[in-house]
GUZA-310391 format. One record per atom (N, C-alpha, C, O, CB): residue in three letters; x, y, z. Coordinates in steps of 0.1 Angstrom, whole numbers, padded with zeros to 4 digits, always signed. Glycine has a CB too. Layout:
! GUZA-310391
ALAXYZ ...
***
This chain:
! GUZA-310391
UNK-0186-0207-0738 UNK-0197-0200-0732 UNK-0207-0210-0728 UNK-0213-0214-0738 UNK-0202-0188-0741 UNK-0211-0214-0718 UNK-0223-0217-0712 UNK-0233-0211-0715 UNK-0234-0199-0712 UNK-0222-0217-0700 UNK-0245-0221-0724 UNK-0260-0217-0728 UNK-0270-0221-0714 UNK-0266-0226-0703 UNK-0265-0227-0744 UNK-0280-0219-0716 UNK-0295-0221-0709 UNK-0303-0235-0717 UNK-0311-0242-0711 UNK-0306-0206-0712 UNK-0298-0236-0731 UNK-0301-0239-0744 UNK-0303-0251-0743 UNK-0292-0257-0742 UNK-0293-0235-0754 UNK-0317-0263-0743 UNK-0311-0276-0738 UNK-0304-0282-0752 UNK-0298-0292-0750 UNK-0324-0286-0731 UNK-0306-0276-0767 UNK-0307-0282-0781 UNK-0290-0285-0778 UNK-0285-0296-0778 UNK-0314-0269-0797 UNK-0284-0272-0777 UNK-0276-0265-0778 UNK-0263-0277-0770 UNK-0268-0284-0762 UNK-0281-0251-0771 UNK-0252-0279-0771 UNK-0242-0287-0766 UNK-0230-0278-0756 UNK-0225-0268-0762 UNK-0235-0296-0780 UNK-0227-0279-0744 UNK-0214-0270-0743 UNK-0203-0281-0741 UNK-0203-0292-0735 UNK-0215-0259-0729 UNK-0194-0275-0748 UNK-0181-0277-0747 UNK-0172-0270-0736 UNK-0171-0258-0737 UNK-0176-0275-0758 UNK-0166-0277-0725 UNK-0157-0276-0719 UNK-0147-0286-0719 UNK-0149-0298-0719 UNK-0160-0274-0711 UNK-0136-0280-0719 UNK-0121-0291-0715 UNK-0124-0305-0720 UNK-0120-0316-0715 UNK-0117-0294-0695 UNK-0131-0304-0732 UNK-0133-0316-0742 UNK-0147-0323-0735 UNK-0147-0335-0734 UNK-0118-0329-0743 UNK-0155-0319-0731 UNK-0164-0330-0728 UNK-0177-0322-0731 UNK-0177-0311-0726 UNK-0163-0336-0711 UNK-0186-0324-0739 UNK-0200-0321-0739 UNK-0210-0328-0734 UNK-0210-0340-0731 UNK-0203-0319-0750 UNK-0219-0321-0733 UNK-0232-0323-0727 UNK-0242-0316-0727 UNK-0241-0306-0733 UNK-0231-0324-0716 UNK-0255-0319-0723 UNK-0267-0303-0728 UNK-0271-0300-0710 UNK-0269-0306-0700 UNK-0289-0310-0741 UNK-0278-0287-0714 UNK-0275-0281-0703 UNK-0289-0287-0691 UNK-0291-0284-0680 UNK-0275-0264-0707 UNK-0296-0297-0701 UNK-0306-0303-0688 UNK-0293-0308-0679 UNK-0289-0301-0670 UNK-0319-0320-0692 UNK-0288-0317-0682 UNK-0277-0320-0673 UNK-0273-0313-0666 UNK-0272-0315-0654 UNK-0268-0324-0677 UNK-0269-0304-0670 UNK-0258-0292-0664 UNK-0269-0289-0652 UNK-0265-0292-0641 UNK-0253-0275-0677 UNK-0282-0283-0653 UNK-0291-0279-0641 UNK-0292-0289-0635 UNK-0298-0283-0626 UNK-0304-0273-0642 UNK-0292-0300-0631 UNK-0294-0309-0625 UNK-0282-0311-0614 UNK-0283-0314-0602 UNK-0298-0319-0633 UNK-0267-0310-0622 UNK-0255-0309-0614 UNK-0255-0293-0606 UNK-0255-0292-0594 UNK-0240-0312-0624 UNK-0257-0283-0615 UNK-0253-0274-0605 UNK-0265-0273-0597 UNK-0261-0272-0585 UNK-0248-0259-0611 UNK-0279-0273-0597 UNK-0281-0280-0577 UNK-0279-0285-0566 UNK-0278-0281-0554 UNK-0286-0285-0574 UNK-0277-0300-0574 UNK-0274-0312-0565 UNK-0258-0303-0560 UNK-0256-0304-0548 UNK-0273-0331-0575 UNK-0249-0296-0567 UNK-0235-0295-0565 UNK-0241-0282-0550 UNK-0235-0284-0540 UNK-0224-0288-0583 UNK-0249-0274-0550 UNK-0254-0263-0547 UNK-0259-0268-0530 UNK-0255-0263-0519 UNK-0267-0258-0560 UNK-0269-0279-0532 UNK-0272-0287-0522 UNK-0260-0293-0515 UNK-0262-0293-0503 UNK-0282-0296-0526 UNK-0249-0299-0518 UNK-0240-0304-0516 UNK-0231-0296-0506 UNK-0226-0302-0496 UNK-0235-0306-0526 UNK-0230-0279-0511 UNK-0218-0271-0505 UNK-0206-0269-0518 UNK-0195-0263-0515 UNK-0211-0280-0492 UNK-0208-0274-0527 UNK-0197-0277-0539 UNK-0194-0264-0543 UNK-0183-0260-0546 UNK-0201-0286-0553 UNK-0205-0255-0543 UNK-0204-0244-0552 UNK-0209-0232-0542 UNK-0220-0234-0538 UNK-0212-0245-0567 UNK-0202-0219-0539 UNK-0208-0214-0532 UNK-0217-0208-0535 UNK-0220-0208-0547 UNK-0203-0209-0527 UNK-0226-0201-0525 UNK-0241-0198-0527 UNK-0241-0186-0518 UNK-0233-0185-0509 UNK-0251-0210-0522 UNK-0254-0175-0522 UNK-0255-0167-0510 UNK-0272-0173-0512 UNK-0275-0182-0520 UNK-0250-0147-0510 UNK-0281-0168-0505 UNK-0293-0170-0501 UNK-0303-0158-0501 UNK-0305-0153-0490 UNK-0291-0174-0490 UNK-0310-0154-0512 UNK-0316-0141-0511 UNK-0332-0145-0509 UNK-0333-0157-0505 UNK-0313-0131-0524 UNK-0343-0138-0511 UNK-0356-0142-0510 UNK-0361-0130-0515 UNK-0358-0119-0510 UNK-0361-0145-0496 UNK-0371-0131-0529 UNK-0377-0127-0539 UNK-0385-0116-0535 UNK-0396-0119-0530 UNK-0384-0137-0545 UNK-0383-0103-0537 UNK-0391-0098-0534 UNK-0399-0089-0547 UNK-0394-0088-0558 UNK-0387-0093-0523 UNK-0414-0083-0543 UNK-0424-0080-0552 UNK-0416-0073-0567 UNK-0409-0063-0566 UNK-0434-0069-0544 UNK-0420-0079-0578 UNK-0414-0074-0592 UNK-0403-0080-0593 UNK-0395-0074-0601 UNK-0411-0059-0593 UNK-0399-0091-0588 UNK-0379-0090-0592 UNK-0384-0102-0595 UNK-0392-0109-0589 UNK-0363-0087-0580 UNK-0374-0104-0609 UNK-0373-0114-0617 UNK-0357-0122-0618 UNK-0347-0114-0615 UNK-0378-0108-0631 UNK-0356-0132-0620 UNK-0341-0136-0620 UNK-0335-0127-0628 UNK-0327-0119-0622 UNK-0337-0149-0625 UNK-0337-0127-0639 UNK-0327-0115-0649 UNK-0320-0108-0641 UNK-0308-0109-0638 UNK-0335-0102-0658 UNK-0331-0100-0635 UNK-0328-0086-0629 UNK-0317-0090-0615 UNK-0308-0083-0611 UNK-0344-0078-0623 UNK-0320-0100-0612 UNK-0312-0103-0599 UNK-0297-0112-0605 UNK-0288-0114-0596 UNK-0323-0114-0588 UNK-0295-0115-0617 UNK-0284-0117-0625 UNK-0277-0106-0628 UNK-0265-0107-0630 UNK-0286-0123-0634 UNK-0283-0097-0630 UNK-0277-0086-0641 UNK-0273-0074-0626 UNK-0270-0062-0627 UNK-0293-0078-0658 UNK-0275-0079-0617 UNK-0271-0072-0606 UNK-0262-0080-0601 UNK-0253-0073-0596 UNK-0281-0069-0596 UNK-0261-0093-0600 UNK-0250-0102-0591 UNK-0238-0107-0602 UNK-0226-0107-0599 UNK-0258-0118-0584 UNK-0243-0109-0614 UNK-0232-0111-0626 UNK-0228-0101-0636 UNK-0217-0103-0641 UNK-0237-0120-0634 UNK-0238-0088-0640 UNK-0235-0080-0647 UNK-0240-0089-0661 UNK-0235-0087-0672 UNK-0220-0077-0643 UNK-0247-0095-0660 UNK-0252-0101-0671 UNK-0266-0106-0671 UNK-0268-0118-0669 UNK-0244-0111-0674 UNK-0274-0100-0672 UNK-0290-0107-0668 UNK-0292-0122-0674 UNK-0299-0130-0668 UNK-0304-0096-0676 UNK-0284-0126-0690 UNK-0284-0138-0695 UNK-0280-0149-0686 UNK-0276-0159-0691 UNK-0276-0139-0708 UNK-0279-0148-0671 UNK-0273-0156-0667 UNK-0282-0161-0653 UNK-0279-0167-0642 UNK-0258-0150-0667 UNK-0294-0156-0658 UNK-0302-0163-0651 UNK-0306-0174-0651 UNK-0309-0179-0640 UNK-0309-0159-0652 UNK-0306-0178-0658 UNK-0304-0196-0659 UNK-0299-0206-0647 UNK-0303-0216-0641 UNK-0292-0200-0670 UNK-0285-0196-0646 UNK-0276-0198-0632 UNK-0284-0203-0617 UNK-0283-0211-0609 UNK-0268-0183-0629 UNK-0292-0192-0619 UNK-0296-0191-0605 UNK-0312-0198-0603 UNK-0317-0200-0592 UNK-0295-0173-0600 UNK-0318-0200-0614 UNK-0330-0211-0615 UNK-0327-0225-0611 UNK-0333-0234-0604 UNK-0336-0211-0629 UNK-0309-0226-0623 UNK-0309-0237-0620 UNK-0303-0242-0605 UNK-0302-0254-0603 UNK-0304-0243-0630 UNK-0297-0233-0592 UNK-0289-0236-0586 UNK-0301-0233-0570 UNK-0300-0237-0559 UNK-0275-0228-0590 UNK-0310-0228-0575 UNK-0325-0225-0569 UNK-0337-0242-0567 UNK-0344-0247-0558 UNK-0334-0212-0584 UNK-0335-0246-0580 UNK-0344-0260-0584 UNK-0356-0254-0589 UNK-0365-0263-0591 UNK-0348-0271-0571 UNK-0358-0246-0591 UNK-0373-0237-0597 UNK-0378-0236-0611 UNK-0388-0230-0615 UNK-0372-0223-0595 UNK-0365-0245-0619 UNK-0374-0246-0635 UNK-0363-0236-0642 UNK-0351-0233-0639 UNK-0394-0238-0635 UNK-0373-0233-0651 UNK-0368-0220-0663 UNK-0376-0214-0662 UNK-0384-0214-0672 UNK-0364-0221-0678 UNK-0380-0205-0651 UNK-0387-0193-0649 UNK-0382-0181-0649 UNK-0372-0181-0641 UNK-0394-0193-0639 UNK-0384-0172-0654 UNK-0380-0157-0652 UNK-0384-0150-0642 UNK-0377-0142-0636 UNK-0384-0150-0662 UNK-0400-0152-0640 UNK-0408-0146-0626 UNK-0413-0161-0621 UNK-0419-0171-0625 UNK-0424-0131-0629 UNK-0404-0155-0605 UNK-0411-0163-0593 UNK-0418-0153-0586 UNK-0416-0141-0588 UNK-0401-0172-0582 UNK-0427-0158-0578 UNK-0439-0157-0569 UNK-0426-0143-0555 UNK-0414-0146-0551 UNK-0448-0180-0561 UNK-0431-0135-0552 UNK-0420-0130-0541 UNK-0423-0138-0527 UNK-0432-0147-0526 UNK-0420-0113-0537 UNK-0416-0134-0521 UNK-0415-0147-0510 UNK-0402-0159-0513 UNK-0396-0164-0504 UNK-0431-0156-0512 UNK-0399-0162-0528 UNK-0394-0174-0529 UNK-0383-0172-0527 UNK-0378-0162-0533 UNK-0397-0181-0540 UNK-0374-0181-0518 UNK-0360-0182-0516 UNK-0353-0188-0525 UNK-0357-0199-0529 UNK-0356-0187-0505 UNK-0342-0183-0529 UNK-0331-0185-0543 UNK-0319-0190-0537 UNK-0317-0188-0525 UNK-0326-0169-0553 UNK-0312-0195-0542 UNK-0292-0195-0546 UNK-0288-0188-0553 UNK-0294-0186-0563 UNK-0286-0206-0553 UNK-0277-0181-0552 UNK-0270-0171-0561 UNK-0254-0178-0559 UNK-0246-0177-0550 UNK-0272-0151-0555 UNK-0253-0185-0569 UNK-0239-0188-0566 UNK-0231-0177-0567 UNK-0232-0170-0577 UNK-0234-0198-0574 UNK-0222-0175-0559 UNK-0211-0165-0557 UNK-0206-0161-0572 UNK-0209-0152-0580 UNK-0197-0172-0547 UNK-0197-0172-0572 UNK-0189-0173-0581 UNK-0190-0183-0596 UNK-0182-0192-0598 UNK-0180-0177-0572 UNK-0201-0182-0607 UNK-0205-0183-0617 UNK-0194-0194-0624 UNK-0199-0203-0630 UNK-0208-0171-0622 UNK-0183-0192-0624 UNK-0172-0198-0629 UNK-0171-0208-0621 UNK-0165-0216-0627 UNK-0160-0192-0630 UNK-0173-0212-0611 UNK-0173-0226-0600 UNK-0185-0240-0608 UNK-0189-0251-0605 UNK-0182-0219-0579 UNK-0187-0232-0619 UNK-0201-0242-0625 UNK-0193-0252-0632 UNK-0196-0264-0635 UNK-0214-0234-0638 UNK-0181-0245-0633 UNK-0174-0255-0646 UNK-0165-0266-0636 UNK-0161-0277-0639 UNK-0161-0246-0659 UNK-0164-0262-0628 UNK-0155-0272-0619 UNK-0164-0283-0617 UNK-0158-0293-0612 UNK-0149-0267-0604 UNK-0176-0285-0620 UNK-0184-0293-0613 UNK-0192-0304-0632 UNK-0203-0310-0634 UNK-0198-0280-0599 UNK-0183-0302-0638 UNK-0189-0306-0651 UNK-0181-0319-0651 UNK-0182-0327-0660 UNK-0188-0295-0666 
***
Protein backbone atom coordinates (compact mmCIF):
# COMPACT_ATOMS: atom_id res chain seq x y z
CA UNK A 1 0.00 0.00 0.00
CA UNK A 2 1.22 3.42 -0.93
CA UNK A 3 1.35 6.03 2.14
CA UNK A 4 1.23 10.07 1.97
CA UNK A 5 3.57 9.38 5.05
CA UNK A 6 7.07 10.96 4.38
CA UNK A 7 8.49 8.85 7.98
CA UNK A 8 6.95 6.00 6.51
CA UNK A 9 9.04 3.73 3.64
CA UNK A 10 7.05 1.98 0.64
CA UNK A 11 7.97 -1.09 -0.58
CA UNK A 12 7.45 -2.13 -4.05
CA UNK A 13 8.98 -4.95 -6.22
CA UNK A 14 11.91 -4.69 -3.65
CA UNK A 15 12.85 -1.16 -3.80
CA UNK A 16 11.97 1.48 -1.09
CA UNK A 17 11.86 4.89 -0.81
CA UNK A 18 9.75 7.77 1.13
CA UNK A 19 7.06 9.31 -0.37
CA UNK A 20 8.83 12.97 -0.71
CA UNK A 21 10.31 11.20 -3.53
CA UNK A 22 7.47 9.49 -4.73
CA UNK A 23 5.62 13.28 -5.16
CA UNK A 24 8.22 14.63 -6.92
CA UNK A 25 8.19 11.57 -9.60
CA UNK A 26 4.56 11.28 -9.89
CA UNK A 27 4.49 15.12 -11.23
CA UNK A 28 7.46 15.35 -13.11
CA UNK A 29 5.97 11.66 -14.52
CA UNK A 30 2.37 13.76 -14.79
CA UNK A 31 4.15 16.75 -16.64
CA UNK A 32 5.84 14.28 -18.87
CA UNK A 33 2.55 12.32 -20.23
CA UNK A 34 3.83 9.09 -18.27
CA UNK A 35 0.81 8.76 -16.32
CA UNK A 36 -2.47 9.61 -17.47
CA UNK A 37 -4.28 12.62 -16.23
CA UNK A 38 -7.72 14.22 -16.61
CA UNK A 39 -7.81 17.99 -15.79
CA UNK A 40 -10.56 19.36 -13.44
CA UNK A 41 -10.69 22.99 -11.82
CA UNK A 42 -11.64 23.43 -8.05
CA UNK A 43 -14.61 24.56 -7.42
CA UNK A 44 -16.25 26.48 -4.12
CA UNK A 45 -16.01 23.88 -0.99
CA UNK A 46 -14.26 20.92 -2.68
CA UNK A 47 -11.39 19.65 -1.13
CA UNK A 48 -9.05 16.89 -2.62
CA UNK A 49 -10.52 14.16 -0.33
CA UNK A 50 -13.74 14.69 -1.65
CA UNK A 51 -12.54 14.75 -5.22
CA UNK A 52 -10.59 11.34 -4.41
CA UNK A 53 -13.28 9.63 -2.74
CA UNK A 54 -15.25 10.43 -5.98
CA UNK A 55 -12.47 9.51 -8.63
CA UNK A 56 -10.90 6.58 -6.47
CA UNK A 57 -13.50 5.52 -4.07
CA UNK A 58 -11.10 6.33 -1.47
CA UNK A 59 -10.75 9.90 -0.15
CA UNK A 60 -7.10 8.66 1.55
CA UNK A 61 -5.87 8.99 -1.71
CA UNK A 62 -5.66 12.40 -1.95
CA UNK A 63 -2.24 12.66 -1.74
CA UNK A 64 -2.41 11.34 -5.33
CA UNK A 65 -3.76 14.14 -6.79
CA UNK A 66 -1.78 17.06 -4.69
CA UNK A 67 1.04 15.31 -5.58
CA UNK A 68 0.33 14.92 -9.42
CA UNK A 69 -1.18 18.75 -9.19
CA UNK A 70 2.41 20.22 -7.58
CA UNK A 71 0.30 21.99 -4.77
CA UNK A 72 1.86 20.56 -1.58
CA UNK A 73 -0.14 18.52 1.06
CA UNK A 74 -3.13 20.53 1.14
CA UNK A 75 -6.56 19.29 1.62
CA UNK A 76 -8.29 22.75 0.65
CA UNK A 77 -7.19 24.69 -2.34
CA UNK A 78 -8.46 28.15 -3.17
CA UNK A 79 -11.47 27.24 -6.11
CA UNK A 80 -10.39 28.32 -9.27
CA UNK A 81 -7.30 25.97 -8.91
CA UNK A 82 -6.63 23.53 -11.72
CA UNK A 83 -5.68 19.84 -10.62
CA UNK A 84 -4.45 16.40 -12.23
CA UNK A 85 -6.42 13.43 -11.46
CA UNK A 86 -4.52 10.65 -12.70
CA UNK A 87 -6.82 8.23 -14.38
CA UNK A 88 -5.45 5.34 -13.35
CA UNK A 89 -3.84 5.41 -9.60
CA UNK A 90 -1.99 2.10 -10.19
CA UNK A 91 0.19 3.76 -13.14
CA UNK A 92 2.07 5.42 -9.91
CA UNK A 93 3.91 2.31 -9.48
CA UNK A 94 5.14 1.87 -12.91
CA UNK A 95 6.94 5.07 -12.54
CA UNK A 96 8.92 4.07 -9.10
Amino acid sequence: MTTRYITTSIVNKGKSFGTNKLSRRIYLACEAGAINCKVSILSENQRLDHVAGIEYGDASLWWIIASASGIGWALQCPAGTTIRIPTNPDEIYNIV
